[in-house]
Backbone as CSV, one residue per row, in Angstrom:
resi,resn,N_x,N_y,N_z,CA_x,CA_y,CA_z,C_x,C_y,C_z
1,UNK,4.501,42.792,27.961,3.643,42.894,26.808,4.256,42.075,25.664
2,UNK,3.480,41.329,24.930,3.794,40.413,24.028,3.684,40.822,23.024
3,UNK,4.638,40.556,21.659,4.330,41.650,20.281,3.685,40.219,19.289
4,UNK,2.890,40.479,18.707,2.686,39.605,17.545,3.241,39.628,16.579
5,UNK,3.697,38.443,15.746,4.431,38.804,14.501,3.544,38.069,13.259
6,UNK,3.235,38.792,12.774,3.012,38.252,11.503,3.207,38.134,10.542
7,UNK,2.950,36.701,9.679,3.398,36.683,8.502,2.975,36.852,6.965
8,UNK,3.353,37.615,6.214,2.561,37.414,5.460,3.423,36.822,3.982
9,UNK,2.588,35.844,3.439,2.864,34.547,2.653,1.853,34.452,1.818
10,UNK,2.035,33.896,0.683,1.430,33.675,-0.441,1.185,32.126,-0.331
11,UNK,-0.700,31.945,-0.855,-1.042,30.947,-0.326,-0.534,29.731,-1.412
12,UNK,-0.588,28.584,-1.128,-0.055,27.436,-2.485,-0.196,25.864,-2.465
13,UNK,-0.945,25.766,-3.715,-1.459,24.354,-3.529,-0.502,22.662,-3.584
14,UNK,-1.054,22.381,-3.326,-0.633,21.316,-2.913,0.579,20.428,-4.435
15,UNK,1.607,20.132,-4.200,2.944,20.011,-5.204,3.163,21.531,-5.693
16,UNK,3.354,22.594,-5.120,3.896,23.652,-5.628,4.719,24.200,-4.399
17,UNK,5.803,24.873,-4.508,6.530,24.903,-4.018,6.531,26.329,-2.576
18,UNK,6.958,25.958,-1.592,6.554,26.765,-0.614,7.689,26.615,0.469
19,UNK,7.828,27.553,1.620,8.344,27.524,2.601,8.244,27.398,4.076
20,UNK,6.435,27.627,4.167,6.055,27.312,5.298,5.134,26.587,5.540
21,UNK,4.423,25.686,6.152,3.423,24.281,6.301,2.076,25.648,5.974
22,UNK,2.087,26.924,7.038,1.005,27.516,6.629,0.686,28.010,5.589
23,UNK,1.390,28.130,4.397,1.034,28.649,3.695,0.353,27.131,2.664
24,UNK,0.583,26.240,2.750,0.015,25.161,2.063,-1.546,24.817,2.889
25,UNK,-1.741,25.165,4.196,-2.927,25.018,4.871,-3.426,25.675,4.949
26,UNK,-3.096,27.377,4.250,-4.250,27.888,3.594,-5.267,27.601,2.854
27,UNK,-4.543,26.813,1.873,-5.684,26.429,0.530,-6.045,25.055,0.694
28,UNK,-5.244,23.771,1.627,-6.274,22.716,1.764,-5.516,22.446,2.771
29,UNK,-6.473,22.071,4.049,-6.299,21.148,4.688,-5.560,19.665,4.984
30,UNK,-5.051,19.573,6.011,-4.104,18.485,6.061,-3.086,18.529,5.500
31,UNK,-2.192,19.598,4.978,-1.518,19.467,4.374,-0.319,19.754,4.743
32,UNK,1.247,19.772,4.275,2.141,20.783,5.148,3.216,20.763,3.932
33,UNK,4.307,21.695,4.479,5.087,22.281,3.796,6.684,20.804,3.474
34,UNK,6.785,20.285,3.012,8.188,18.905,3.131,9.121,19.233,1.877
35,UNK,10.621,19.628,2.376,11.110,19.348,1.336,10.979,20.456,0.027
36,UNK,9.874,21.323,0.574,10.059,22.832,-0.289,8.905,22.423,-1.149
37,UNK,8.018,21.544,-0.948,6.639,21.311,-1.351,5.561,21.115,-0.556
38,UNK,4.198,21.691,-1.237,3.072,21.182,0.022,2.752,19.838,-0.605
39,UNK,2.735,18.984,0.374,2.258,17.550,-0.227,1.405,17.432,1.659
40,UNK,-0.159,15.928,1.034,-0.694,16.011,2.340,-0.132,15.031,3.567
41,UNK,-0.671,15.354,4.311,-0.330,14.861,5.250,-0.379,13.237,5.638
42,UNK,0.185,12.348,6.576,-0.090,11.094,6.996,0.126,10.241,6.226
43,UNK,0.541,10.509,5.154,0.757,9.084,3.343,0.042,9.363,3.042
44,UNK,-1.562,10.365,3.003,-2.788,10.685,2.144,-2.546,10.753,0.861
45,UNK,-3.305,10.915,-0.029,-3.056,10.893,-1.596,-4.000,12.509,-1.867
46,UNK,-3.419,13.141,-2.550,-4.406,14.394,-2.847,-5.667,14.039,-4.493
47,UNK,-6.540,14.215,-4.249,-7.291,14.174,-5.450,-7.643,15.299,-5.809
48,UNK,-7.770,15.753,-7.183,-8.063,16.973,-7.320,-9.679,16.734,-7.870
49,UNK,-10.276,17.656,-7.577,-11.635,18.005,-7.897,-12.063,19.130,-9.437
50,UNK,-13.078,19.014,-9.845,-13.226,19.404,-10.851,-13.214,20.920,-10.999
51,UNK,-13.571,21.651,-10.099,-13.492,22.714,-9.540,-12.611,23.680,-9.109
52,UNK,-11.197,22.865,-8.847,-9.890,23.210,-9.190,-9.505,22.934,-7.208
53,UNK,-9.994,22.680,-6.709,-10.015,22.423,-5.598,-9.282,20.839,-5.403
54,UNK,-8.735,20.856,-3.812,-7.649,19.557,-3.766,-8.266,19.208,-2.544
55,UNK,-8.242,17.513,-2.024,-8.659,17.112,-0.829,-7.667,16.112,-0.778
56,UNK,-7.253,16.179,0.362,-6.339,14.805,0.894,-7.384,13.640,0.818
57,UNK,-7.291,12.895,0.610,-7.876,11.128,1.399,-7.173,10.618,1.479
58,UNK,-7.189,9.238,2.377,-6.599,8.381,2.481,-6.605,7.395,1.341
59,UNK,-5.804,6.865,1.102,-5.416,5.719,-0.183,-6.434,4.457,0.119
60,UNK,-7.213,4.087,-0.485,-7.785,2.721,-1.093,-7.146,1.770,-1.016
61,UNK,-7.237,0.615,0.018,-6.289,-0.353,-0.388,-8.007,-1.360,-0.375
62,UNK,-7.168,-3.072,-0.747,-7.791,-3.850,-1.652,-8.382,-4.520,-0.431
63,UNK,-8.213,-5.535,0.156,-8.603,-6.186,1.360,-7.555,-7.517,1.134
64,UNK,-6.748,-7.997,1.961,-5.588,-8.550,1.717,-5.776,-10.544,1.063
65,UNK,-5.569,-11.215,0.077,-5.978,-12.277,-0.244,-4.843,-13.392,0.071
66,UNK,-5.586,-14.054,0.755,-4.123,-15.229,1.432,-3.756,-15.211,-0.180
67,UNK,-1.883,-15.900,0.285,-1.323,-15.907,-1.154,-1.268,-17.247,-1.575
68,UNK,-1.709,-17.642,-2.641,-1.494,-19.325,-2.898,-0.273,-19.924,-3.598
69,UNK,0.236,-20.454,-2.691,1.729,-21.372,-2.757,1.194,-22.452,-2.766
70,UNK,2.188,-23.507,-3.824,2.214,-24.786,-3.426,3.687,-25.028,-3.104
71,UNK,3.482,-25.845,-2.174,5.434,-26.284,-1.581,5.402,-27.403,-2.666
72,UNK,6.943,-27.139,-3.800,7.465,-28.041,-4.043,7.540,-29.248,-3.138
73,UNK,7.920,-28.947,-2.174,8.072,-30.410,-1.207,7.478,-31.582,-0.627
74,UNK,5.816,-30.505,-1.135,4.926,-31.383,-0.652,4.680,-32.287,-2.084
75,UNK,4.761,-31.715,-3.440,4.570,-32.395,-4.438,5.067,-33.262,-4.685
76,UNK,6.551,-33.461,-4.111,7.788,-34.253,-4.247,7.367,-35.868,-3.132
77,UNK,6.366,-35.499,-2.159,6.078,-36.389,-0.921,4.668,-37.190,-1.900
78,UNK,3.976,-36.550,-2.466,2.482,-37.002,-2.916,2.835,-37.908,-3.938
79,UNK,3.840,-37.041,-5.283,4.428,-38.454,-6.087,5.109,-39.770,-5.296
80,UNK,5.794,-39.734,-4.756,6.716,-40.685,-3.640,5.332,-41.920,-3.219
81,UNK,4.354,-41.327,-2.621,3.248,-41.804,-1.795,2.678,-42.868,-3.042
82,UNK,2.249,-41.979,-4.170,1.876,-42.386,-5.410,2.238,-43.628,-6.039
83,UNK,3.616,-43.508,-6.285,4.801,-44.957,-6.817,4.810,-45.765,-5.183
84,UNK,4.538,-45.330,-4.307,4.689,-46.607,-3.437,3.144,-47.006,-3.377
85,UNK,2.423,-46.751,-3.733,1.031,-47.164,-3.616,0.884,-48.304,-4.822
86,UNK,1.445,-47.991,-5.581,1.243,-48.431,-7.198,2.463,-49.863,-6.874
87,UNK,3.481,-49.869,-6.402,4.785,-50.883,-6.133,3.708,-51.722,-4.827
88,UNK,3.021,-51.325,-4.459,2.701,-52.302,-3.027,1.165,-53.003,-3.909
89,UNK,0.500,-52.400,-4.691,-0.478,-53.206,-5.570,-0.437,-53.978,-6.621
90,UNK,1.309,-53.914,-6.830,1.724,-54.576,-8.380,2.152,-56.050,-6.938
91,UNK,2.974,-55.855,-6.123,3.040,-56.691,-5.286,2.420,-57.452,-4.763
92,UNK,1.352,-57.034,-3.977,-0.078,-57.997,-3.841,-0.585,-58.249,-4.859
93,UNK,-0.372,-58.074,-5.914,-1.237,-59.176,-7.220,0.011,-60.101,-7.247
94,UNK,0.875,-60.194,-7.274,2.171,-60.936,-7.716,2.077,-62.050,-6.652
95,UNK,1.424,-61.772,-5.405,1.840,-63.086,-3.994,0.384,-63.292,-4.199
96,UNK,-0.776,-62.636,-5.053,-2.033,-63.291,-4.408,-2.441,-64.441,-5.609
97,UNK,-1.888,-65.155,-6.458,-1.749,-65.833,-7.257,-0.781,-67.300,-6.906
């Protein structure tokens, strides 16, 4: 025969301080006990509601934007290209005379 044990715990919201995951998943979902706080679960972010009520969601991110670099190196190649373009047209006027 198997005995049940139960516990009984005071329920507590989410950043308040607690000792067991259940007693933070009393009052919201997804949530658990870390470190002697209920914070939610998975990296979720808790929002609180107007109502006094808390919901995990997941965090909002942006949608990722290539990053725009220019390589010094290439700027350093385009001037170069530039002065030899300009030295090879001062040249052909100089022999086409």
């Amino acid at each position: 025969m198997r005995q049940k044990i139960f516990y009984i715990f005071v329920k507590r919201q989410v950043n308040e301080t607690c000792f067991f995951s259940e007693q933070c998943e009393a009052m919201t979902e997804q949530t658990e006990c870390r470190d002697g706080r209920c914070v939610c679960l998975f990296e979720m972010n808790p929002f609180f509601k107007p109502d006094g009520s808390v919901e995990c969601r997941a965090p909002i991110n942006k949608p990722i934007e290539p990053e725009k670099y220019i390589d010094p190196a290439m700027i350093g190649v385009l001037v170069a290209m530039a002065v030899m373009f300009i030295i090879i047209c001062v040249v052909l006027r100089l022999f086409s005379k």
